[in-house]
N, C-alpha and C positions, 0 to 999 in steps of 0.2 A: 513705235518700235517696242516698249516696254509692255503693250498692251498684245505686240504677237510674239513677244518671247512668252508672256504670264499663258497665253490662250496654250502655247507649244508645250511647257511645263507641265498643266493643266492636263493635259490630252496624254503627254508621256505617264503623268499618274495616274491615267485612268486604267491607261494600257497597262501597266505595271501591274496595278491592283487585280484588273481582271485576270489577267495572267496567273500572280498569286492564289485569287481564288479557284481559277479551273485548276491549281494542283493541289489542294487542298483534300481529304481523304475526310470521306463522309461515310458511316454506313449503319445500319439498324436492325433489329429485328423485333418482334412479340412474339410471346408464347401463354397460354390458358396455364393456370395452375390448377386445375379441375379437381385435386384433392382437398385444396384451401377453400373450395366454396365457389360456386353461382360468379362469373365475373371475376372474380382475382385474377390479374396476370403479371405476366414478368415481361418488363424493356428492356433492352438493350441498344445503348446508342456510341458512337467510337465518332473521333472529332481530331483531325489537326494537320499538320503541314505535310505531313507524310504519314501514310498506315503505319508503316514500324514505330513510328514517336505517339500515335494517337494516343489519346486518352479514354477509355472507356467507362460507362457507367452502365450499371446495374438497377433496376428500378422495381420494385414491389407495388403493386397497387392492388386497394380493398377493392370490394365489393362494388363502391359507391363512385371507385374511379381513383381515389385518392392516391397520391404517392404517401404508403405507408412505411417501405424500407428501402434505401437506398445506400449505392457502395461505388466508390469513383477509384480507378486503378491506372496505372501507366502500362496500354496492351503490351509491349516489349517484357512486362512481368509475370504476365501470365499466360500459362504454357498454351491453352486452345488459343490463345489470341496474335501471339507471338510471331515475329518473320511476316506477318501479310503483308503484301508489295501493294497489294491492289485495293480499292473499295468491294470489291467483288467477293476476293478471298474474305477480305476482312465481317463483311455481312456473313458469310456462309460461317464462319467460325462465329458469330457473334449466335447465328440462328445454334449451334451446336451447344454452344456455350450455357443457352437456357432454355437447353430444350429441357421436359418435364416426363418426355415418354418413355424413358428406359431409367428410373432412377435406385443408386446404388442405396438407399434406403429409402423403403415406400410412407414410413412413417416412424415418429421416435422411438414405437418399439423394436424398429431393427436398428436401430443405435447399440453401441459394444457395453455391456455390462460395467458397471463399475462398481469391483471386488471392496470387500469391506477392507481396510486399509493399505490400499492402492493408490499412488498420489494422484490419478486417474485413469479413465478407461484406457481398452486396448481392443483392439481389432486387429486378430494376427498379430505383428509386429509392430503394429504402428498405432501411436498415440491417437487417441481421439481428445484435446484439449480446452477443456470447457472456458468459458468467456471469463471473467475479472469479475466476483460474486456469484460465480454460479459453482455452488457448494454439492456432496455426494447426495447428499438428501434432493436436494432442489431437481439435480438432474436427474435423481429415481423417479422423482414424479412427474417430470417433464416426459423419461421413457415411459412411465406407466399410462399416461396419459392417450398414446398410440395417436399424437398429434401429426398434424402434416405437417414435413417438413421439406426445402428445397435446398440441396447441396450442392453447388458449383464452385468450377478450380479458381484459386483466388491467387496462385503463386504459379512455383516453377515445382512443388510437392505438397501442395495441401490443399484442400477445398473446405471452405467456411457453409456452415450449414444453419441458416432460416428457420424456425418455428414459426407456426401462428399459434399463439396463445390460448389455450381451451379455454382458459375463464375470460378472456376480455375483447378476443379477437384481432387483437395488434400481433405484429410482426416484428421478431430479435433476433439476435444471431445468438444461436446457441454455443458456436463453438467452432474449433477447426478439426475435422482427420487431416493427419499425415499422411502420402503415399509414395510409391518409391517413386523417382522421377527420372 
C-alpha cells in the first residue's frame, strides 16, 4: 500500500513539474556587432515563470567567443521588453532590443559634447550620465577616440551605452542617456 501511494506521489510530481515547466517563458535572440569587429556579438536570453516576471540578460562576446560584457534586468523594467504575454512576443522584443542596424549613435563621436564646466553632457534635453570614475577628460577621449559603441534601453527612460576600448579591446559601459518615456 505504501509503495502505490509513494509510486502515486511520484507520478503526481512528475505531472506537476512538467506542467510547471511547459509554462515556463523561455525566449532568445543574437545579433553581429559588426562595428566592434570580425565576430563580436550581442545575446539576448529572457528566463521564468511567466514572460511579464522573466528575467532577462544581455551578453557581449569578443572576437574569440568569450562573454566579455554582461547585464541581468527584471524584463517588466524595461520598456522594449515590458508587458510580453507570450515567448513569442518576448523573443521579438529581445531580437529588437539588440538589434545593431539602426543605432541612435554609430560611434562615441556621436556621444553629446561635454561643455567645459558642465556637470555633464546633454543631448537636447536630456542628460547623458557618465559611469562612477569616468571623469570630462576621460570621456573626451573616449568621444575622440570615435570608438564603437552599443546603446540599448536598460529602464522605463534611459539606455546604458557599451564601449569597446580602443587601447585594449574589452568592453564597459560608458554611461547612461536619459530619454523621455
Amino acid at each position: 500500500m505504501l509503495k502505490t501511494i509513494a509510486a502515486a506521489l511520484t507520478g503526481a510530481a512528475l505531472f506537476a513539474a512538467s506542467a510547471l515547466a511547459a509554462e515556463k517563458c523561455t525566449a532568445s535572440a543574437d545579433s553581429a556587432w559588426d562595428s566592434a569587429g570580425k565576430g563580436v556579438t550581442i545575446e539576448a536570453f529572457a528566463s521564468g515563470s511567466k514572460c511579464e516576471t522573466a528575467m532577462a540578460a544581455l551578453v557581449i562576446r569578443d572576437e574569440t567567443g568569450t562573454a566579455a560584457f554582461y547585464e541581468v534586468y527584471p524584463a517588466e523594467f524595461v520598456m522594449v521588453l515590458a508587458g510580453m504575454a507570450t515567448a513569442k512576443d518576448l523573443e521579438a522584443a529581445l531580437k529588437s532590443w539588440i538589434d545593431t542596424s539602426q543605432p541612435q549613435f554609430a560611434s562615441t563621436a556621436d556621444l553629446p559634447a561635454w561643455a567645459e564646466g558642465a556637470e555633464y553632457p546633454v543631448l537636447g534635453d536630456f542628460a547623458f550620465y557618465p559611469e562612477e570614475g569616468i571623469d570630462r577628460a576621460t570621456y573626451t577621449k573616449v568621444r575622440d577616440s570615435k570608438a564603437p559603441i552599443f546603446c540599448y534601453v536598460q529602464g522605463m527612460e534611459s539606455m546604458a551605452c557599451v564601449v569597446k576600448d580602443a587601447e585594449n579591446g574589452g568592453f564597459y559601459k560608458l554611461g547612461v542617456q536619459t530619454f523621455p518615456g
